[in-house]
Jmol script that loads the backbone (N, CA, C; Angstrom):
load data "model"
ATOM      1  N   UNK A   1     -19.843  -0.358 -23.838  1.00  0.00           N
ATOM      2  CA  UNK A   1     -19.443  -0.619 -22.494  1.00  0.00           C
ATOM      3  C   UNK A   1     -18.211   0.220 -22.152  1.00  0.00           C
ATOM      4  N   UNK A   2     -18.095   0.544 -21.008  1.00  0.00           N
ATOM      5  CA  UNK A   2     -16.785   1.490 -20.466  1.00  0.00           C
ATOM      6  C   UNK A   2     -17.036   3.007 -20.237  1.00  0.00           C
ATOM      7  N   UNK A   3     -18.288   3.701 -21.339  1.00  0.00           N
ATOM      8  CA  UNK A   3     -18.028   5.396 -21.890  1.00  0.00           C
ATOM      9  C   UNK A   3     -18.768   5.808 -20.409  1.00  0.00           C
ATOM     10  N   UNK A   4     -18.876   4.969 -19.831  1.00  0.00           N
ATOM     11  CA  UNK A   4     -19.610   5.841 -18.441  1.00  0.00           C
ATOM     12  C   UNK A   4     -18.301   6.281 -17.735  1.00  0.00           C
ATOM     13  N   UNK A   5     -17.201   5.750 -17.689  1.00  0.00           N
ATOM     14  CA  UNK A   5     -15.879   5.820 -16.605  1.00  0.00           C
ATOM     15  C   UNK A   5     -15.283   7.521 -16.213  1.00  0.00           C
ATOM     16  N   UNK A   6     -15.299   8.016 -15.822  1.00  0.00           N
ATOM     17  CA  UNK A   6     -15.159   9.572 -14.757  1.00  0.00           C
ATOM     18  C   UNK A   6     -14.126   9.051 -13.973  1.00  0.00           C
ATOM     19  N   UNK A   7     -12.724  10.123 -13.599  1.00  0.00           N
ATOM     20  CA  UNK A   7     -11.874   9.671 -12.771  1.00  0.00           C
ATOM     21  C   UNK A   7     -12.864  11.090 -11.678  1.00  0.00           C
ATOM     22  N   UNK A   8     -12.852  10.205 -10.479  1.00  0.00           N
ATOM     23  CA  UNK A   8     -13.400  10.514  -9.244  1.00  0.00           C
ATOM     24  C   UNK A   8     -12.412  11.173  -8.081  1.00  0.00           C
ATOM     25  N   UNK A   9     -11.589  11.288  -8.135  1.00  0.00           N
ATOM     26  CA  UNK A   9     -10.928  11.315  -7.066  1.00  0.00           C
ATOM     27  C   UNK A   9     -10.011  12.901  -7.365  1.00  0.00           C
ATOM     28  N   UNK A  10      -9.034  13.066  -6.416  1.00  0.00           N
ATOM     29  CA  UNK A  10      -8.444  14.643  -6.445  1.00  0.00           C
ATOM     30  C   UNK A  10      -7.297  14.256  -7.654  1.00  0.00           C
ATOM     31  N   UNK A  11      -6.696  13.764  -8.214  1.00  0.00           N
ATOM     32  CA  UNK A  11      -5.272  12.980  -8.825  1.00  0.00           C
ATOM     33  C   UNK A  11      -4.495  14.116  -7.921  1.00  0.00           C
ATOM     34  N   UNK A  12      -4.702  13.922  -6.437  1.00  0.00           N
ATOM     35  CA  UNK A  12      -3.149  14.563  -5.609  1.00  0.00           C
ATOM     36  C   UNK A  12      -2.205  13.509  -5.232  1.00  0.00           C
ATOM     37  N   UNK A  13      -3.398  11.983  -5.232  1.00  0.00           N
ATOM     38  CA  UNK A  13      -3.007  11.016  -4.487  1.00  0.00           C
ATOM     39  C   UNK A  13      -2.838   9.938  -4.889  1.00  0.00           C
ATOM     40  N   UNK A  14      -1.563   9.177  -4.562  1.00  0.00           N
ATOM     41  CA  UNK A  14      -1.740   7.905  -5.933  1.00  0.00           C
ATOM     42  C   UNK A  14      -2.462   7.242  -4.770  1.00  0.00           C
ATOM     43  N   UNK A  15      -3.058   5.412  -5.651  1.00  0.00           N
ATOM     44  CA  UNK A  15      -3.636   4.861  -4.775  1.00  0.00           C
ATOM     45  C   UNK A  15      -3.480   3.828  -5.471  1.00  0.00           C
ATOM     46  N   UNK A  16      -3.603   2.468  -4.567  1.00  0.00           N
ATOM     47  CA  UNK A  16      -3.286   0.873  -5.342  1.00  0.00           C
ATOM     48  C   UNK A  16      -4.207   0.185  -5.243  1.00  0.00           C
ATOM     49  N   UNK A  17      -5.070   0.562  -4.001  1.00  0.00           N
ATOM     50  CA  UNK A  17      -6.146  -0.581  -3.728  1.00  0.00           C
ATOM     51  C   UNK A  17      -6.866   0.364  -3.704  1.00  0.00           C
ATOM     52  N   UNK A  18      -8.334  -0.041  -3.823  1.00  0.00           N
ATOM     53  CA  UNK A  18      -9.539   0.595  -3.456  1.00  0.00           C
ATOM     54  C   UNK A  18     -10.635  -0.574  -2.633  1.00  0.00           C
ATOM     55  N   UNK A  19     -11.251   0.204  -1.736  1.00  0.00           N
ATOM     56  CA  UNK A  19     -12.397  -1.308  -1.274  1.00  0.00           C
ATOM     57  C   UNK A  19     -13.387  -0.327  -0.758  1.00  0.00           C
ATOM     58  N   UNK A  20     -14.419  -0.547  -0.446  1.00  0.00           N
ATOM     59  CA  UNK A  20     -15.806   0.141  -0.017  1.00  0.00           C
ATOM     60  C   UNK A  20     -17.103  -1.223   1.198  1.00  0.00           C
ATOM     61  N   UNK A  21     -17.406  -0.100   1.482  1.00  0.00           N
ATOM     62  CA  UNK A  21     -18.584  -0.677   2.051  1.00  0.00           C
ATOM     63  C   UNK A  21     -19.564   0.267   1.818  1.00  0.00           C
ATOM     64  N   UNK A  22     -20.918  -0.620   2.960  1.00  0.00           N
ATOM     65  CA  UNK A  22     -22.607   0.484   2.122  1.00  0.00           C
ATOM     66  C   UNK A  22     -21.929   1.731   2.574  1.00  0.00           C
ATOM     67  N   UNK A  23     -21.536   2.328   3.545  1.00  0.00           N
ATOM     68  CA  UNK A  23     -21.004   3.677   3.745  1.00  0.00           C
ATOM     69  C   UNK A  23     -20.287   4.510   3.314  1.00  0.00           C
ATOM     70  N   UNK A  24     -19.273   3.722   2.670  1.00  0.00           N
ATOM     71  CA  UNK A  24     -17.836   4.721   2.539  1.00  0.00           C
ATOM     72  C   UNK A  24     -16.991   4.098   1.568  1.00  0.00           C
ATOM     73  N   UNK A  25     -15.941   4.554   0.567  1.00  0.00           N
ATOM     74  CA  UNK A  25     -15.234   3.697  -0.511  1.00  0.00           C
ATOM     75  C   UNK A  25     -13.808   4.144   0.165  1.00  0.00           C
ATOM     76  N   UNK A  26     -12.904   3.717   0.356  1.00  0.00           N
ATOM     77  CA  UNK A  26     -11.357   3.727   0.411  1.00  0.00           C
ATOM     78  C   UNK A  26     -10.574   3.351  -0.317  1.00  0.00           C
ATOM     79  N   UNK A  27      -9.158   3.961  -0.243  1.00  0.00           N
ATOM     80  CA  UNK A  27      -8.253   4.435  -1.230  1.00  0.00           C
ATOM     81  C   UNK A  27      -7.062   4.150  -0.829  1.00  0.00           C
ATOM     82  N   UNK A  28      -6.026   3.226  -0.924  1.00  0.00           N
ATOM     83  CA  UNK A  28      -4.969   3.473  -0.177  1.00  0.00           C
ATOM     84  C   UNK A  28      -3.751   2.921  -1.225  1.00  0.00           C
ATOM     85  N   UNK A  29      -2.429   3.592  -1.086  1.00  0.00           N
ATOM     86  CA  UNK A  29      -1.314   3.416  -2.031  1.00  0.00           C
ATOM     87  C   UNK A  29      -0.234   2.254  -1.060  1.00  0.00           C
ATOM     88  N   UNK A  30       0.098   1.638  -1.833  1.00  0.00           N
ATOM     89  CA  UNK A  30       0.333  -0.084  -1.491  1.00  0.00           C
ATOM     90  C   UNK A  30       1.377  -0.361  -2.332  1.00  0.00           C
ATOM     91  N   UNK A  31       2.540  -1.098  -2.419  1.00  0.00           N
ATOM     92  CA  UNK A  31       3.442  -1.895  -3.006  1.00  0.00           C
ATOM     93  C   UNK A  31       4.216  -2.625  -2.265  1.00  0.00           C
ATOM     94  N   UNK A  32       4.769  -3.786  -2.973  1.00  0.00           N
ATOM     95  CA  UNK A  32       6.115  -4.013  -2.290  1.00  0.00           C
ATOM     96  C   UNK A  32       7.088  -3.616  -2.020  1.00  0.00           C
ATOM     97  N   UNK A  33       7.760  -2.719  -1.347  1.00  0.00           N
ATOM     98  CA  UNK A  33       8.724  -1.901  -0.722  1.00  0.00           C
ATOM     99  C   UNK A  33       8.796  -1.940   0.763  1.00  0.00           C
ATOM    100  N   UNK A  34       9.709  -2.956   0.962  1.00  0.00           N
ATOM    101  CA  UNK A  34       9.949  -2.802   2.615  1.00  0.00           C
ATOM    102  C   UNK A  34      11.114  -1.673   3.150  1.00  0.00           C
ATOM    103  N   UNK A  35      10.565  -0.884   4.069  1.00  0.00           N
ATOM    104  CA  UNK A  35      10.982   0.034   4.304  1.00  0.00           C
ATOM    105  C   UNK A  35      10.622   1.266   3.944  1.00  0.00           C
ATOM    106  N   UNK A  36       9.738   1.229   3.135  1.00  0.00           N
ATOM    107  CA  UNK A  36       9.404   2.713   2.595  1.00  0.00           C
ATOM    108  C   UNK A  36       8.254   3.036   2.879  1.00  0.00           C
ATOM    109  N   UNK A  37       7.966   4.369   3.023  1.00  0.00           N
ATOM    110  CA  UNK A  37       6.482   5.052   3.525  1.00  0.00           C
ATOM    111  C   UNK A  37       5.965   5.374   2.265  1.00  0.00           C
ATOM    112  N   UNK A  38       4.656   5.075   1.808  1.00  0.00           N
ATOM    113  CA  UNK A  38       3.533   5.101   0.849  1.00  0.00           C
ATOM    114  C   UNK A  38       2.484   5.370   1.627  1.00  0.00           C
ATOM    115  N   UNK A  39       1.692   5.919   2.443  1.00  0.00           N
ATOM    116  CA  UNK A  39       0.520   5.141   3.022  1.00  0.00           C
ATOM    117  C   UNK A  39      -0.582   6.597   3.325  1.00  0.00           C
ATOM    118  N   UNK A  40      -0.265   7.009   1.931  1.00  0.00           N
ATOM    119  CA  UNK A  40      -1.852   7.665   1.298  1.00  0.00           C
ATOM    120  C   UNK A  40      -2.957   7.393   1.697  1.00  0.00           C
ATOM    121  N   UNK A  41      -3.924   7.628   2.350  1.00  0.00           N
ATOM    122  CA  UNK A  41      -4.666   7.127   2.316  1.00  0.00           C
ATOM    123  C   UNK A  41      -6.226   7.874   2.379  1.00  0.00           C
ATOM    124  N   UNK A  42      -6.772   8.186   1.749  1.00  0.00           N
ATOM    125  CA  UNK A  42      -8.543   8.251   1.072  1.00  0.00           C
ATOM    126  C   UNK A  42      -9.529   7.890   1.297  1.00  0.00           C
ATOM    127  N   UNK A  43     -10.172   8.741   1.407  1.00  0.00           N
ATOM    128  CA  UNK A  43     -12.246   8.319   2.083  1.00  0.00           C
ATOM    129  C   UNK A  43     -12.761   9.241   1.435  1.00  0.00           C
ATOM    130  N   UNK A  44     -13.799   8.382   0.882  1.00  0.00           N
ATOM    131  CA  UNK A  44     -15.199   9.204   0.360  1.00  0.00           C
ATOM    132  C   UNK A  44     -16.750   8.391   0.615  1.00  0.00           C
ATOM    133  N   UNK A  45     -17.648   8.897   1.176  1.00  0.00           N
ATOM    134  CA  UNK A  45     -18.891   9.133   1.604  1.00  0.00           C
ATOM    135  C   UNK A  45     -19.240   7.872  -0.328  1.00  0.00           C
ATOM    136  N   UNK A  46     -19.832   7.000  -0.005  1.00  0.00           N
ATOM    137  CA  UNK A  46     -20.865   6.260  -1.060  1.00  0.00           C
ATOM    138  C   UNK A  46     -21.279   6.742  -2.023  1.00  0.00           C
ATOM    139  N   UNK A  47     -20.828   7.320  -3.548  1.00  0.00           N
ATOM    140  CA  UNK A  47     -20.702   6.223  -3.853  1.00  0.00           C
ATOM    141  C   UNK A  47     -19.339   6.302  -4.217  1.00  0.00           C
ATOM    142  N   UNK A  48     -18.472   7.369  -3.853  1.00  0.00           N
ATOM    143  CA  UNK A  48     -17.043   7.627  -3.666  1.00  0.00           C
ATOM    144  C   UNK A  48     -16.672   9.032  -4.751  1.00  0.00           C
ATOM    145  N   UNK A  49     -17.311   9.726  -4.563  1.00  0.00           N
ATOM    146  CA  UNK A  49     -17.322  10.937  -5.643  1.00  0.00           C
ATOM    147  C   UNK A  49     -16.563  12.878  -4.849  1.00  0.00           C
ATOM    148  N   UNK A  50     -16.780  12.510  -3.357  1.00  0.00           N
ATOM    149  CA  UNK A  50     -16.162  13.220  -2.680  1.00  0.00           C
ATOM    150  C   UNK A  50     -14.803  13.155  -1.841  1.00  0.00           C
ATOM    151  N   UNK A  51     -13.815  13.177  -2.035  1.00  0.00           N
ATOM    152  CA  UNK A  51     -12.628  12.207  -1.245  1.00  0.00           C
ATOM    153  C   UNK A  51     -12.463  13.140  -0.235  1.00  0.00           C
ATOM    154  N   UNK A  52     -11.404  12.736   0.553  1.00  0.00           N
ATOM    155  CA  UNK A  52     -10.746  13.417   1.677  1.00  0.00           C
ATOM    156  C   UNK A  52      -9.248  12.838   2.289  1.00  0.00           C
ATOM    157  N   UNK A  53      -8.326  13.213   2.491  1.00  0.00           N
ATOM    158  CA  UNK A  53      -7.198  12.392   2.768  1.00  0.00           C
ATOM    159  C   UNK A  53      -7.686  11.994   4.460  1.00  0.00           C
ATOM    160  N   UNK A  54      -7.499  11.217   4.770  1.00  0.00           N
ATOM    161  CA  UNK A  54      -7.287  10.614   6.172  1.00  0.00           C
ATOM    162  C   UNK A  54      -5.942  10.197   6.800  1.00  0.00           C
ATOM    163  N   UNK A  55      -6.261  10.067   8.036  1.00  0.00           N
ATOM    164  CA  UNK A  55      -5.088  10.130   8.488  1.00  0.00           C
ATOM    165  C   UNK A  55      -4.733   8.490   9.304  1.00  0.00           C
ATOM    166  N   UNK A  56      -3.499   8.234   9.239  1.00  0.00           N
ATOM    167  CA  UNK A  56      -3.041   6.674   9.585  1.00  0.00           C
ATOM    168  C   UNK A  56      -2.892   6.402  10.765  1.00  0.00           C
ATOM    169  N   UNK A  57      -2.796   5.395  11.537  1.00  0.00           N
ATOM    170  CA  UNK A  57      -1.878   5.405  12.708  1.00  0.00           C
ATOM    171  C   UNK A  57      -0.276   5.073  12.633  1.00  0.00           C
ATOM    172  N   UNK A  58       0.308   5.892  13.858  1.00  0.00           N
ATOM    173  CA  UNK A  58       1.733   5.391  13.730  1.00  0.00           C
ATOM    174  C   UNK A  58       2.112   3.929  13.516  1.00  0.00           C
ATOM    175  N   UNK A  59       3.361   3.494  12.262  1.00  0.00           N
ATOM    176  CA  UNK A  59       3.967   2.058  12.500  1.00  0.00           C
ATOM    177  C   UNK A  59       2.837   1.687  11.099  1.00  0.00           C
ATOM    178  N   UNK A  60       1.860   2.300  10.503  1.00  0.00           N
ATOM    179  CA  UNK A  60       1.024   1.912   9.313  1.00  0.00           C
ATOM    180  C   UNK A  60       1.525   2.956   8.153  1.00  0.00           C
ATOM    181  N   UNK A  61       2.625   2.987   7.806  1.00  0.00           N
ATOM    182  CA  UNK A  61       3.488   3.979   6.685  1.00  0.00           C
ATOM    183  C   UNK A  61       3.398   3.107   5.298  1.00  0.00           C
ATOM    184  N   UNK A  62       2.428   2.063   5.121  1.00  0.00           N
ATOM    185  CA  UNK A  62       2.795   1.158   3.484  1.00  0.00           C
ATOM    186  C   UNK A  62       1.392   0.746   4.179  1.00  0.00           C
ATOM    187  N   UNK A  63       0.969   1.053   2.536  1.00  0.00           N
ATOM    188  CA  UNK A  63      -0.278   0.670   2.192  1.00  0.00           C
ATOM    189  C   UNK A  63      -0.411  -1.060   1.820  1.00  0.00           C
ATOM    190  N   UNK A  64      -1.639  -1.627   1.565  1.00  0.00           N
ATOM    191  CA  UNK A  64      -2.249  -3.132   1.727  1.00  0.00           C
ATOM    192  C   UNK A  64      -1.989  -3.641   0.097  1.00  0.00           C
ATOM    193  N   UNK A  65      -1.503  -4.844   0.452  1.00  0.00           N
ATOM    194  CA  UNK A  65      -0.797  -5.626  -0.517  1.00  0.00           C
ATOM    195  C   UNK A  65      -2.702  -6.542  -0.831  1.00  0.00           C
ATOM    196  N   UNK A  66      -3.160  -6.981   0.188  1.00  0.00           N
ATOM    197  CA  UNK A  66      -4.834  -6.889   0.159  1.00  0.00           C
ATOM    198  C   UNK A  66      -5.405  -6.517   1.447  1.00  0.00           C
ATOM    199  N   UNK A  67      -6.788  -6.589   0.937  1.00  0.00           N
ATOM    200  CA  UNK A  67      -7.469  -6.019   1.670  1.00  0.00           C
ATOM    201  C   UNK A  67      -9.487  -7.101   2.151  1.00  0.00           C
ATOM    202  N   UNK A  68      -9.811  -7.544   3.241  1.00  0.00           N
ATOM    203  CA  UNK A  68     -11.245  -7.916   3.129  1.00  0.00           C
ATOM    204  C   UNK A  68     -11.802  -6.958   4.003  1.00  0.00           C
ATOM    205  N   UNK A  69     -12.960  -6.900   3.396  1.00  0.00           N
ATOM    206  CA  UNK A  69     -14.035  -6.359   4.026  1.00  0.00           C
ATOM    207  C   UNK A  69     -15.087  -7.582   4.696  1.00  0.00           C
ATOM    208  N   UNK A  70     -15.469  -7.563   5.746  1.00  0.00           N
ATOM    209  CA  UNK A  70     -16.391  -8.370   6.786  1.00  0.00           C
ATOM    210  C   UNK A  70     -17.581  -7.289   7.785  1.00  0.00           C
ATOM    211  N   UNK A  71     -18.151  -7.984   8.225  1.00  0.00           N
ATOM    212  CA  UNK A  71     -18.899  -7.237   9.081  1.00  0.00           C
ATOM    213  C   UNK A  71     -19.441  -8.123  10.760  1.00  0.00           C
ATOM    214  N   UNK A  72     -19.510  -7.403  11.498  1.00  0.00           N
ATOM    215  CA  UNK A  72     -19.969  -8.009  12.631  1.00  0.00           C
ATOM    216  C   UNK A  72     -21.519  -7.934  12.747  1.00  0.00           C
ATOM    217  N   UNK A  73     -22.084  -7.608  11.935  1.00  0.00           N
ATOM    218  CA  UNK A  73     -23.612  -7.369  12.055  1.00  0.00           C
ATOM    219  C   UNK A  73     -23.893  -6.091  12.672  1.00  0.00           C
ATOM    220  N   UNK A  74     -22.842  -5.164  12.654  1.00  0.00           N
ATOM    221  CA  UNK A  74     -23.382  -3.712  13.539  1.00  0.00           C
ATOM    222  C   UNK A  74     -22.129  -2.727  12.664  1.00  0.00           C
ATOM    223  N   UNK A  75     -20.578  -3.737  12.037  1.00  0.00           N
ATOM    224  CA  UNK A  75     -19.830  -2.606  11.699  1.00  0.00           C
ATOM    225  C   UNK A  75     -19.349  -3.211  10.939  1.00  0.00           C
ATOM    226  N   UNK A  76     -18.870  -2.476   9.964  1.00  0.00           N
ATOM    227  CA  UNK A  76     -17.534  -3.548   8.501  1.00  0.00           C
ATOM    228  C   UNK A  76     -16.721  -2.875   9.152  1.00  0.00           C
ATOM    229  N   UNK A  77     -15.792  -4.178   9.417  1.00  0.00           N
ATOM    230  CA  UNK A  77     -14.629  -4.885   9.513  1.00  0.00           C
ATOM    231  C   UNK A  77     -13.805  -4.614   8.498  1.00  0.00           C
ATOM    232  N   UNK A  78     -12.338  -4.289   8.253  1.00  0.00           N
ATOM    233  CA  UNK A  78     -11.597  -4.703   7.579  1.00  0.00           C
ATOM    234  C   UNK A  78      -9.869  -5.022   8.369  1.00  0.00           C
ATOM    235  N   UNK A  79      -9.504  -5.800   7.527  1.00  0.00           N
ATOM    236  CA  UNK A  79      -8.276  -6.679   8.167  1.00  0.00           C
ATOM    237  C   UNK A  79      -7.265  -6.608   6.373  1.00  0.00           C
ATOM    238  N   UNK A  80      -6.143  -6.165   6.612  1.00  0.00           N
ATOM    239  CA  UNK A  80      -5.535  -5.862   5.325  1.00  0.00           C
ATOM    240  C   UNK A  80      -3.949  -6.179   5.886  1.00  0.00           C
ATOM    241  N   UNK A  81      -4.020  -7.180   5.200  1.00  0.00           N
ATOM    242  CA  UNK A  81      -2.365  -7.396   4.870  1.00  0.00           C
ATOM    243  C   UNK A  81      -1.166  -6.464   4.116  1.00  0.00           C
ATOM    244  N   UNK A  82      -0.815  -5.770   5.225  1.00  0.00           N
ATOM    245  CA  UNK A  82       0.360  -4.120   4.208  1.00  0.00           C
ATOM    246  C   UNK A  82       1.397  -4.779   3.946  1.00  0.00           C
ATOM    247  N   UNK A  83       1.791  -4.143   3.271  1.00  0.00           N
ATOM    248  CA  UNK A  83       3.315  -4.810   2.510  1.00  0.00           C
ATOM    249  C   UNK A  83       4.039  -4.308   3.394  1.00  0.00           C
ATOM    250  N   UNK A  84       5.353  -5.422   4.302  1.00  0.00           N
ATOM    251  CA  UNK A  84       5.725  -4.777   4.907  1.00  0.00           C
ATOM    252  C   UNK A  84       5.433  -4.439   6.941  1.00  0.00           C
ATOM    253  N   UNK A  85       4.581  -4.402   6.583  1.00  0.00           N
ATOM    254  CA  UNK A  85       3.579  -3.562   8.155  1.00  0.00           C
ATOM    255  C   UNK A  85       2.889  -4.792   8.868  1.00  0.00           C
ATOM    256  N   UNK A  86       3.017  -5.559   8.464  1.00  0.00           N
ATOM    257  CA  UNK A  86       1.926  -6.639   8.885  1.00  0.00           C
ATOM    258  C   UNK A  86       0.667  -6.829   8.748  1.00  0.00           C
ATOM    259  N   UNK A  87      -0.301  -7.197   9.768  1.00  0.00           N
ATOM    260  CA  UNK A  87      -1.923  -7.378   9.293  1.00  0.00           C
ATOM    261  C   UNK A  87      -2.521  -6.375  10.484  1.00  0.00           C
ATOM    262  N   UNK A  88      -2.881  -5.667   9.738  1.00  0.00           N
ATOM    263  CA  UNK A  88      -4.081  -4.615  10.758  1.00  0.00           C
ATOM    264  C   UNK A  88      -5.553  -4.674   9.986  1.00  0.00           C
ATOM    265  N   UNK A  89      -5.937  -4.329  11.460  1.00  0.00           N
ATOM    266  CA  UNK A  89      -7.482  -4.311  11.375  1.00  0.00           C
ATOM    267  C   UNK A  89      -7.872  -3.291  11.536  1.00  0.00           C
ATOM    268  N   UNK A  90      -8.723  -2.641  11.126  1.00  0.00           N
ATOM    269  CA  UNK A  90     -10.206  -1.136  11.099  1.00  0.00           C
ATOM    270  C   UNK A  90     -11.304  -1.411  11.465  1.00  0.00           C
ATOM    271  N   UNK A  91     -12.392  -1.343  12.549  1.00  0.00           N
ATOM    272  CA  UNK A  91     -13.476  -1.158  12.472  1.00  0.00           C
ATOM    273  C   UNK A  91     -13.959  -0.237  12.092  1.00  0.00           C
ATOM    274  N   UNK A  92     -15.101   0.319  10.854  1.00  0.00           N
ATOM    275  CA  UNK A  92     -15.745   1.242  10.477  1.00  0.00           C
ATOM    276  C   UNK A  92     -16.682   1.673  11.801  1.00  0.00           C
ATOM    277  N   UNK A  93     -16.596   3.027  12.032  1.00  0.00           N
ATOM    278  CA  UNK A  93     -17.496   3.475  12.922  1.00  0.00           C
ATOM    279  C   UNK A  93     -18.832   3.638  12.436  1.00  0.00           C
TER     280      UNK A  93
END
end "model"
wireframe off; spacefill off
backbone 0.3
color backbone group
């Protein structure tokens, strides 16, 4: 058990959380640090083997202390508590 494990990603970018849906896996760097900008953040196409950095909105500089994934029956949802930043939400397009 384990000898399958491949690091996937660019190592340009640290990252704390990871979460996915059927579409897309995400990547984002997260701690407790109020006040400080971390907020890396990563997309790759299913099953997460291609990354890409993405880009944040302003006032989202610290990555998710957690993170759920939900869906409305048409889009996953996610709602992530940042350390720091408060609770924002993403609809996946």
């Amino acid at each position: 058990m384990g000898s399958s494990w491949a690091r996937v990603d660019s190592g340009n970018y640290p990252e704390a959380m990871v979460w996915s849906t059927p579409k897309s896996v995400y990547a984002m760097y997260g701690w407790a640090c109020s006040g400080c900008t971390f907020g890396d953040f990563e997309s790759a196409p299913a099953p997460g083997t291609t990354w890409s950095l993405g880009q944040l909105p302003h006032g989202l500089g610290i990555g998710p202390n957690s993170i759920v994934v939900t869906s409305d029956g048409t889009h996953s949802i996610f709602v992530g508590a940042m350390w720091a930043a408060g609770i924002w939400m993403y609809v996946e397009p």
